[in-house]
C-alpha positions as CSV (number, residue, x, y, z in Angstrom):
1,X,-19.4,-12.0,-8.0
2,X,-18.3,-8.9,-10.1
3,X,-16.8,-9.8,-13.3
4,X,-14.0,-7.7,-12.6
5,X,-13.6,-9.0,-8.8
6,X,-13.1,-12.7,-11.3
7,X,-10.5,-11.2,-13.4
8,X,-8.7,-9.8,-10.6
9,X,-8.4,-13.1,-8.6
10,X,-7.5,-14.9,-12.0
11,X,-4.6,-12.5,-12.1
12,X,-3.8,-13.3,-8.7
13,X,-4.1,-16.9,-9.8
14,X,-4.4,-18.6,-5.9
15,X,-6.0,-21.5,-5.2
16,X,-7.4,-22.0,-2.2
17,X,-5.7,-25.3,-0.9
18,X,-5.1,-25.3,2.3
19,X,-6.5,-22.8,5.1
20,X,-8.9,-19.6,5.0
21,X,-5.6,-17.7,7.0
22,X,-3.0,-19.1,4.1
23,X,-4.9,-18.8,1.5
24,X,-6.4,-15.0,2.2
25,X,-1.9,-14.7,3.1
26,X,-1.5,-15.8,-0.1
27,X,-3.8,-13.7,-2.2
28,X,-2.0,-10.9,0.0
29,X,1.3,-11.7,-0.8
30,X,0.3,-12.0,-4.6
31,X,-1.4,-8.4,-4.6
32,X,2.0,-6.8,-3.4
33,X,4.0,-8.5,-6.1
34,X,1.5,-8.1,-8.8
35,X,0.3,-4.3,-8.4
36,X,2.5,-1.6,-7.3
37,X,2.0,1.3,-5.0
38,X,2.3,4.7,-6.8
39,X,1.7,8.3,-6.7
40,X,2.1,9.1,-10.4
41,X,-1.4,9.5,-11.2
42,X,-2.2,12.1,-8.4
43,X,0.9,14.2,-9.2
44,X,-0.5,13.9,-13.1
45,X,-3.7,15.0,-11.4
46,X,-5.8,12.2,-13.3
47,X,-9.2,11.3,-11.6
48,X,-9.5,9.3,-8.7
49,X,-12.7,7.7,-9.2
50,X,-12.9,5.1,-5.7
51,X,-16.3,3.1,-7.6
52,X,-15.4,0.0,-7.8
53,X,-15.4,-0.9,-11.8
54,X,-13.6,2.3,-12.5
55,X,-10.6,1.8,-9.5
56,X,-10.3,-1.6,-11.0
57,X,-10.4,-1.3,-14.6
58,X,-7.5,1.6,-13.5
59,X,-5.1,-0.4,-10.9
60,X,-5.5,-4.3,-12.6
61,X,-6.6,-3.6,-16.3
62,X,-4.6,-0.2,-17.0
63,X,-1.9,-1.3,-14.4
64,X,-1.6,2.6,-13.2
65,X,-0.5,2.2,-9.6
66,X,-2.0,3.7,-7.2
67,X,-2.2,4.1,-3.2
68,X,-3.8,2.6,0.0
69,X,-7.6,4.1,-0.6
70,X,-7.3,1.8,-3.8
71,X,-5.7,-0.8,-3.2
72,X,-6.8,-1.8,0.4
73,X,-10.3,-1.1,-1.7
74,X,-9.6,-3.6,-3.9
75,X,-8.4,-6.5,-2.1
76,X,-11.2,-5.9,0.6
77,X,-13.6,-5.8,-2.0
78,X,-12.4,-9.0,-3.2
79,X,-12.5,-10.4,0.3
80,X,-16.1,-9.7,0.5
81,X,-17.1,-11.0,-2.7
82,X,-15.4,-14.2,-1.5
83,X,-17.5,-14.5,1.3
84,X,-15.0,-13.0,4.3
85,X,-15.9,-10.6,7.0
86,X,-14.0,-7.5,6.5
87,X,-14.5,-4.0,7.2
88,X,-12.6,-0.9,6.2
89,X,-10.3,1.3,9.1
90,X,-8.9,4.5,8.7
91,X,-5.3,4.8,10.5
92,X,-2.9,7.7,11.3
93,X,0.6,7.5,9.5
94,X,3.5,8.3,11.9
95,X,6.7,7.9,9.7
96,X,7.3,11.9,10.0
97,X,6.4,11.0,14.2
98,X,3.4,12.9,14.9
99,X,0.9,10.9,16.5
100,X,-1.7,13.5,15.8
101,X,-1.7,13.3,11.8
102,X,-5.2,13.0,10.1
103,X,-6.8,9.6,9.2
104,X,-5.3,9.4,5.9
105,X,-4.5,5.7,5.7
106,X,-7.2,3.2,4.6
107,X,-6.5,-0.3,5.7
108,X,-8.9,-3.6,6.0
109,X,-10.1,-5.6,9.2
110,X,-11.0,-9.3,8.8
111,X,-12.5,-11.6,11.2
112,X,-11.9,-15.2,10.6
113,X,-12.3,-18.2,13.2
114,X,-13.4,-15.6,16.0
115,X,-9.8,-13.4,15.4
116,X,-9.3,-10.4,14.2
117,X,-6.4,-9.4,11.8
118,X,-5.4,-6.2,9.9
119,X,-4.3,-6.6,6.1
120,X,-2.3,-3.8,4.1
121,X,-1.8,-4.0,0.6
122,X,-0.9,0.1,0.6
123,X,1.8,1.2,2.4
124,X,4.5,1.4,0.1
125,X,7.9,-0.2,0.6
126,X,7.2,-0.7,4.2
127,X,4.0,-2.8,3.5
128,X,3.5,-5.8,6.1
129,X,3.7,-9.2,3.3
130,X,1.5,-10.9,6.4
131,X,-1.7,-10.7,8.4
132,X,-1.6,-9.1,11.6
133,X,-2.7,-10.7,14.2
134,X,-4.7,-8.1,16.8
135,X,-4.5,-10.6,19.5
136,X,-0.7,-11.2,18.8
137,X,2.2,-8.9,20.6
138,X,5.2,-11.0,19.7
139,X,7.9,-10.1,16.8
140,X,6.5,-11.4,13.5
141,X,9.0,-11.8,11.1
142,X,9.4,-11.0,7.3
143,X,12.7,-11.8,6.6
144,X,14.7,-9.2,7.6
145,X,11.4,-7.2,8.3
146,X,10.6,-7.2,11.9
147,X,6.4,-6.2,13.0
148,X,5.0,-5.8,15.9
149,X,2.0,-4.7,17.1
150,X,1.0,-2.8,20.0
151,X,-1.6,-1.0,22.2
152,X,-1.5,2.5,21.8
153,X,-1.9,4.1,25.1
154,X,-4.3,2.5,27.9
155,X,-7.1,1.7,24.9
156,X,-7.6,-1.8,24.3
157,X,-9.0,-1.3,21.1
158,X,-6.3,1.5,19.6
159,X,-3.1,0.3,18.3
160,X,0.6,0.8,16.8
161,X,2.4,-0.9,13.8
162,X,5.8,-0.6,14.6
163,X,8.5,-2.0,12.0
164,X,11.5,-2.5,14.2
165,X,13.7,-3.8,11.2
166,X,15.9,-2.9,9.2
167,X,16.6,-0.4,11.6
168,X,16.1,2.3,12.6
169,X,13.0,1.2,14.2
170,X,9.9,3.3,12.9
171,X,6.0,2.9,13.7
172,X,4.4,3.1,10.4
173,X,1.0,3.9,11.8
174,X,-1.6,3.5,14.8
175,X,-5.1,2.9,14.2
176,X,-8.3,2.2,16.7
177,X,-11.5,-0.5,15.3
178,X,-14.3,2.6,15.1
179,X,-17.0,2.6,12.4
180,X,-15.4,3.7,9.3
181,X,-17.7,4.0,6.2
182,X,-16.8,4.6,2.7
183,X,-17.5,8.2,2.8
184,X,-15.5,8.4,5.4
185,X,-12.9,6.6,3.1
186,X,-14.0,8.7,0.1
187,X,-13.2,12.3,2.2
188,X,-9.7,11.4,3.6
189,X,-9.0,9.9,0.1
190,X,-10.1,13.4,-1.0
191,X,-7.4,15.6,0.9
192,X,-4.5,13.2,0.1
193,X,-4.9,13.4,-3.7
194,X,-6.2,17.0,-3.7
195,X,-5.0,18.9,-0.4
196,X,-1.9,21.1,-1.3
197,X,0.0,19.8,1.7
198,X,-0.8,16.5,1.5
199,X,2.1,14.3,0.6
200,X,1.3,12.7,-2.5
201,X,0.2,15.9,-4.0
202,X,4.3,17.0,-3.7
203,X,6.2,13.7,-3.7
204,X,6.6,11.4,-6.4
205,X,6.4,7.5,-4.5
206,X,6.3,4.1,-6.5
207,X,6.8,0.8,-4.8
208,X,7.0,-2.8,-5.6
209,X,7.1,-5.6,-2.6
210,X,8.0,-9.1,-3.7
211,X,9.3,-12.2,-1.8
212,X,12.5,-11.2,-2.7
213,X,13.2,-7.7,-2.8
214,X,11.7,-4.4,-1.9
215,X,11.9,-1.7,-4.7
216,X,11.1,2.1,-4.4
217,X,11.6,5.2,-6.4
218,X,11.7,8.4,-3.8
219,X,11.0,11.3,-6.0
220,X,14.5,11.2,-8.0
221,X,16.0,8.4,-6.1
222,X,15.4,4.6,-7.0
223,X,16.1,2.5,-4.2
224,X,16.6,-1.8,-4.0
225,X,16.3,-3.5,-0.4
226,X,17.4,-7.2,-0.3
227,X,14.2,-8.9,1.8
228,X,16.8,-11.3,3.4
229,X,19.6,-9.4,4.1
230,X,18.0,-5.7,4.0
231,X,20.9,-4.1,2.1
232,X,20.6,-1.3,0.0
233,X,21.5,0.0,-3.5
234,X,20.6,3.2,-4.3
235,X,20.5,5.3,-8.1
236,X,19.8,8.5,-8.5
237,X,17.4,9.1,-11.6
238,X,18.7,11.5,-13.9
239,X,16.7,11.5,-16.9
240,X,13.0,11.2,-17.6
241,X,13.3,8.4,-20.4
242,X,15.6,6.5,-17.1
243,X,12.2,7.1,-14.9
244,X,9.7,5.9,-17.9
245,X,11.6,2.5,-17.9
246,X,11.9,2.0,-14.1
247,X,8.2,2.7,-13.9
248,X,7.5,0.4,-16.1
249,X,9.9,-2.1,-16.3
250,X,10.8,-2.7,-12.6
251,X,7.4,-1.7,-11.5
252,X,4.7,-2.4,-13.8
253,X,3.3,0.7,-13.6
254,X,2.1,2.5,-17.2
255,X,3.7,5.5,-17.5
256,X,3.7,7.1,-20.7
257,X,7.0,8.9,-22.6
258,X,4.9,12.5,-21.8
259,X,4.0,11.4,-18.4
260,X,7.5,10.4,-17.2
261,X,8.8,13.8,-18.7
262,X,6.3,15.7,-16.9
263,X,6.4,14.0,-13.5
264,X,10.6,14.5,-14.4
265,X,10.1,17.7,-14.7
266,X,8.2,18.5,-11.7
267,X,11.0,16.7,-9.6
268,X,13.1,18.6,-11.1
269,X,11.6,21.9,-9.9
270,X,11.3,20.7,-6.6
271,X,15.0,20.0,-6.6
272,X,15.8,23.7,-7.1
């Protein structure tokens, strides 16, 4: 195993005490509270490198954030190292409704005891905190998060994440169990931190998904969801030194005084 794969799971700090299922949930679980989704470096247009010593030395020994193509990279790296079979799938977000979008979303498919479940550790404030279960159709419950998965059209093997609570009800994406290779990883990793459109390129995102709350910072907005009751507080950001210590204290993320002022700044712009 990878000396950095070891650091990472000693971070994580799981042992493995009871079942493959709660102790893979676990390590899950840990990876959302630990490391925090984020945008900031592709709107700070830093390199993206996706080999593995560099995306880890960046997201668990820098701390930097970053999005699905590196974390789901991570933790099914880490999966593999520990001897699971997992695979990499490429899924279509639908939060805007269009059910034609690109591939852009990376997300990992393990087998374990002849079952198959999807694990996301990179979708944000919406992230699933459990495994999903491809043979499963019921409500699975987080709280006051409500999953469920479904078949997408007449094809047994394409499917729909929908988060039905808090409401509204919203699918987050639908994805299908084709070959998906790391270059195919590597391109559609490609056009969201570089295409001019692409959403990350023009939105500041940062999220943090504990056991107890769900945080998020929306461009200029920072918003706190209560896991058990799914309330709300929201705080408009109105300085850049306010956005350095949200970034960093809430989140964890290590965002220089220049780097907040110039991702401020940017927002800013796009206000006007």
């Amino acid at each position: 195993m990878q000396s950095y794969i070891k650091n990472y799971l000693a971070l994580l700090n799981v042992q493995k005490t009871t079942s493959d299922y709660h102790y893979i949930s676990e390590l899950q679980q840990a990876h959302l509270t630990h490391f925090s989704f984020s945008s900031s470096n592709v709107l700070l247009k830093k390199p993206l490198s996706l080999e593995p010593a560099a995306l880890f030395e960046r997201l668990i020994n820098q701390r930097l954030g970053g999005y699905c193509f590196e974390h789901n990279k991570i933790f099914y790296l880490a999966l593999q190292a520990l001897g699971y079979t997992v695979r990499p799938l490429l899924g279509r977000v639908m939060l805007n409704g269009d059910s034609s979008n690109g591939r852009s979303h990376r997300l990992t498919l393990l087998t374990l005891n002849e079952k198959q479940y999807v694990i996301d550790v990179g979708f944000g404030v919406a992230c699933p905190r459990l495994l999903i279960d491809l043979q499963n159709k019921e409500i699975v419950n987080d709280q006051a998060f409500e999953y469920q998965l479904s078949h997408e059209y007449d094809y047994s093997t394409s499917y729909r994440l929908t988060q039905l609570s808090p409401e509204p009800a919203k699918v987050l994406y639908r994805f299908d169990l084709r070959e998906v290779t790391e270059a195919d990883c590597e391109i559609a990793h490609f056009y969201s931190h570089q295409h001019p459109q692409a959403a990350f390129v023009n939105n500041l995102v940062v999220a943090r998904v504990t056991a107890k709350q769900r945080k998020l910072i929306r461009n200029l907005t920072y918003l706190i969801i209560d896991n058990a009751s799914s309330q709300e507080v929201a705080i408009d950001i109105k300085t850049s030194k306010q956005l350095y210590q949200l970034c960093n204290e809430q989140f964890a993320v290590g965002l220089s005084v220049s780097e907040a002022s110039e991702l401020f700044g940017f927002l800013q712009d796009k206000q006007k």
